[in-house]
N, C-alpha and C positions, 0 to 999 in steps of 0.2 A: 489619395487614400481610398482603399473599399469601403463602402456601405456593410452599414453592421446587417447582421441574421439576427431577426429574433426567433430565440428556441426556448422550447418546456421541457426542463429538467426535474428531477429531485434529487436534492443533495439533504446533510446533515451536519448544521449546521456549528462548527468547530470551536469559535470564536466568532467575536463582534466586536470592533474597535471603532471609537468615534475618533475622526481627527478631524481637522481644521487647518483648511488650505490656504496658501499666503495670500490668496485673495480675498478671504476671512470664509469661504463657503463651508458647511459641515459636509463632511462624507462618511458613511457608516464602511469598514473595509470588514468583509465578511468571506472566512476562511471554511472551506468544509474540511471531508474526512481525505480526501486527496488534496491536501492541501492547494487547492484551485482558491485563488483569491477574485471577490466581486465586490464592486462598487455600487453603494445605495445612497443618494443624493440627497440631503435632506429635502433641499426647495427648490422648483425649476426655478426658470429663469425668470419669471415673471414673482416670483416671490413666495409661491403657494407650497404646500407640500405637495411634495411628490407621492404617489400613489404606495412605494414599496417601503418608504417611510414608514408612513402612517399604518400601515400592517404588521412592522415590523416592531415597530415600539408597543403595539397590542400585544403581542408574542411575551410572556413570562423569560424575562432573566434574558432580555434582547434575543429569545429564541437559539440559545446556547443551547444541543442537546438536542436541537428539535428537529425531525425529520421533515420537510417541507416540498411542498412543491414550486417552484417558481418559473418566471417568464425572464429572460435574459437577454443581453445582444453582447454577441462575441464580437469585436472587430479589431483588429492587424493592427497593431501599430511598429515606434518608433522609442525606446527609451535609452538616452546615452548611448547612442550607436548600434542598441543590440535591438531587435526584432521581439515582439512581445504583442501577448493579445489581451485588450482590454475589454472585461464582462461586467457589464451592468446589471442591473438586477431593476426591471421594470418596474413589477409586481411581485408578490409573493399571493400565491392562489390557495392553499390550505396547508394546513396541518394533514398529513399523512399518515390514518391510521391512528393509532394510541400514540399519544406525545412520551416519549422513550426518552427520558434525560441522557444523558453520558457525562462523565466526569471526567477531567483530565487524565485522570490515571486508565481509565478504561480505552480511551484514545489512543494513552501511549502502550498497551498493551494491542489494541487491532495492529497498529502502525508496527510493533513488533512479529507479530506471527506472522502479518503479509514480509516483510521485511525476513523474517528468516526462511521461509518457504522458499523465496527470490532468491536468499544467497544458498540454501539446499541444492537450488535446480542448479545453480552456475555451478557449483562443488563437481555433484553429478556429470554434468559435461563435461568437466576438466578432466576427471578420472576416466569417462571412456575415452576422449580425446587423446589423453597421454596412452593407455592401451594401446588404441587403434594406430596411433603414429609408427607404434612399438614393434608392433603386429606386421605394418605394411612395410617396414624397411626390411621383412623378412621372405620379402615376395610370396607373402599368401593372399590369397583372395580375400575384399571384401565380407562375400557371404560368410564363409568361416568365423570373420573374425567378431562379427556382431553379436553374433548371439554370447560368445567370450569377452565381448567391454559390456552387453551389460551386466554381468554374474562379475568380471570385476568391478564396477559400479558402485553395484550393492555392497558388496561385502563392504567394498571403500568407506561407504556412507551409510554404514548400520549405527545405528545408534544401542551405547552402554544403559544401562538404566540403574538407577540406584538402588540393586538389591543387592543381597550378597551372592558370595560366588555357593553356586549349590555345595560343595565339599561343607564348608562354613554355617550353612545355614542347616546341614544333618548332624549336626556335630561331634563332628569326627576329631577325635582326643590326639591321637594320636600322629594327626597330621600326614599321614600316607594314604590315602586316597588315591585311590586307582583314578588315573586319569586317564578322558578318554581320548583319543586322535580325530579333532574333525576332519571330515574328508576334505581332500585338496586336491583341484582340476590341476593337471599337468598345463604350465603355459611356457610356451615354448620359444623363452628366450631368457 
């Protein structure tokens, strides 16, 4: 087995869960905003507390919410056959700036906008990838055809917003409303 690294992070701290391991030891399991989970001991081995403890329980509301700095060891393991790395949390070395609560619901909203921005980009690539495939079975070049996946792209992946359509919102009685022709690139297939 490697030898752990200890490193100085700061993370924000997501949850904090006591359990109690079937050799009777407490373990503090502490999740941040990337859901990275770490291990805080209550007592070494000799019986005493442990340093990231007793810092940790001074922290209001087990330091749920609270931007931190800490000292860590990453090291490799082994769990049920699959490969995994276990993060200890040594110390915990200050509070970070003004103590910034977060609440559940605020979590699940970061976790969502990073989470849609991720599946935006994957969207976006798929729309020029399907272009460009489109494109090259047509024996054109490359060059040509870039700068045409990303203007199809876009347009793919514009977003509606919730107003009304302009006819609607001038209001027009009578329902005929010159509409107008957005312009349309020729694509050539």
């Amino acid at each position: 087995m490697e030898s752990a690294t200890l490193t100085s992070k700061i993370i924000t701290i997501k949850e904090a869960n006591k359990t109690t391991t079937a050799n009777g030891n407490i373990l503090i399991r502490v999740k941040d905003l990337q859901n990275l989970t770490y291990q805080i001991w209550m007592t070494k081995q000799d019986g005493t507390q442990t340093v990231a403890y007793s810092a940790l329980k001074n922290l209001p509301n087990d330091g749920v919410g609270l931007t931190v700095e800490i000292a860590c060891s990453e090291q490799p393991g082994n769990y049920n056959g699959k490969p995994v790395v276990y993060r200890r949390i040594v110390s915990i070395k200050s509070v970070v700036g003004k103590a910034k609560a977060i609440n559940a619901q605020s979590a699940q909203q970061i976790y969502k906008k990073d989470d849609d921005e991720k599946w935006n980009r994957i969207s976006r690539g798929k729309c020029k990838h399907v272009f460009l495939v489109e494109f090259l079975k047509k024996d054109m070049s490359l060059a040509d055809a870039e700068p045409l996946a990303e203007e199809w792209a876009e347009a793919s992946m514009r977003f509606l917003k919730d107003e009304p359509v302009p006819d609607e919102a001038d209001g027009e009685a009578d329902g005929e409303a010159e509409e107008e022709e957005a312009p349309v690139n020729e694509i050539p297939f």
